[in-house]
C-alpha positions in Angstrom: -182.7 -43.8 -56.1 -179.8 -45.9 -55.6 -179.7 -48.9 -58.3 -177.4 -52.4 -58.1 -176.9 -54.7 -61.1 -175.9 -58.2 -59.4 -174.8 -60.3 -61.9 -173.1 -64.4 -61.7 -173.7 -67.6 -63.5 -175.6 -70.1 -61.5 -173.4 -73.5 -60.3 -174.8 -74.8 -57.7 -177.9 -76.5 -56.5 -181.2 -76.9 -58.8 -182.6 -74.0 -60.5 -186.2 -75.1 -58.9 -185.3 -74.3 -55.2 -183.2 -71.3 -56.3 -186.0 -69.8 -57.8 -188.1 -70.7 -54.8 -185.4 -69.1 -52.1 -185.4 -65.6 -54.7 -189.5 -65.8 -54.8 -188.7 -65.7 -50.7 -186.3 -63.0 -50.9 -189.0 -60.7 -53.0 -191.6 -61.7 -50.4 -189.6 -60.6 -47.2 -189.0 -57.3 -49.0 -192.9 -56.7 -49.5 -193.7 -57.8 -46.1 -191.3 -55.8 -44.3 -192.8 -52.5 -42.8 -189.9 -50.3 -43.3 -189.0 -52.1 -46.3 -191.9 -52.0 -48.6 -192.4 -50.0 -51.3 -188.3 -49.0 -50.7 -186.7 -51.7 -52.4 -187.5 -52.6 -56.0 -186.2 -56.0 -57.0 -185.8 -58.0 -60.0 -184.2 -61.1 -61.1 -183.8 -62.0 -64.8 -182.2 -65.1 -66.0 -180.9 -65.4 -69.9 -183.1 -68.2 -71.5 -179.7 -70.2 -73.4 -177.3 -70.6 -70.8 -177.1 -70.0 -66.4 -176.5 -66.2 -66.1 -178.7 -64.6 -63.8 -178.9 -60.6 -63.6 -180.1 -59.6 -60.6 -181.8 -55.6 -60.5 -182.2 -53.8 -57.1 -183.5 -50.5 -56.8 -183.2 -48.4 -53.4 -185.2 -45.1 -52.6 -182.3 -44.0 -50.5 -179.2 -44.8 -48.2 -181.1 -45.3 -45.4 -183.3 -48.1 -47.2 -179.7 -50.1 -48.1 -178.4 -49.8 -44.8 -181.9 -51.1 -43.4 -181.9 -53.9 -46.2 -178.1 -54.9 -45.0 -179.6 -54.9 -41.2 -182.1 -58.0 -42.0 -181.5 -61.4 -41.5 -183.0 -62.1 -44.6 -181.2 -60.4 -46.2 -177.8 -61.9 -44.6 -179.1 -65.2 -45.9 -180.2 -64.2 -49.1 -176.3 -62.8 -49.8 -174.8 -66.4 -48.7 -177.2 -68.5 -50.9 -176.1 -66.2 -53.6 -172.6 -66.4 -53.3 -173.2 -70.3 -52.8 -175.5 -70.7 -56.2 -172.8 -68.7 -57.9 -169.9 -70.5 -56.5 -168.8 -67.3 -55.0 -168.0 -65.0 -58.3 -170.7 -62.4 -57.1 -170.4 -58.9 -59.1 -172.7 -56.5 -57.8 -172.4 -53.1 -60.0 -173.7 -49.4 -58.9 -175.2 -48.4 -62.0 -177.0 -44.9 -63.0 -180.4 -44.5 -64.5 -180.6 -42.3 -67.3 -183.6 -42.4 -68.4 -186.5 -44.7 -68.2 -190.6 -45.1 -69.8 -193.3 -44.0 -67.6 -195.1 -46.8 -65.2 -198.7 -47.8 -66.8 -201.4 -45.4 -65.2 
């Protein structure tokens, strides 16, 4: 698995429709064929101020470079950079360990 922090503070526009465009992101992800069950993502806000962590999980390279292929996904990287007013960090980070999914 290949995993991406994405972290910025939010600037621009209203949290509301943000929220909305990341609830479409998620949704184009589990409706896409090639897509689905490849591409774990999460998006965490911190309750007292506007920074947004953003958590994507890939099975492998070929998922990411499927993911970059999609129009959603070209959109879903502008409005990002947009809300943020452009300081976007996205991090490679490394799972060490993790608890088991419920059964």
């Amino acid at each position: 698995m290949k995993h991406f922090m994405i972290k910025y503070q939010f600037a621009n526009g209203t949290p509301e429709e943000w929220h909305r465009e990341i609830g479409r992101f998620i949704a184009a992800l589990d409706n896409d064929p090639e897509l689905k069950g490849r591409i774990i993502y999460r998006c965490m806000k911190n309750r007292d101020d506007s920074s947004y962590w953003h958590l994507a999980s890939a099975a492998d390279d070929l998922a990411v470079k499927t993911l970059q292929q999609r129009e959603f996904f070209k959109h879903y990287t502008e409005k990002t950079r947009q809300v943020a007013g452009g300081e976007v960090t996205v991090t490679p980070i490394e799972l060490i360990a993790e608890t088991s999914p419920r059964s």
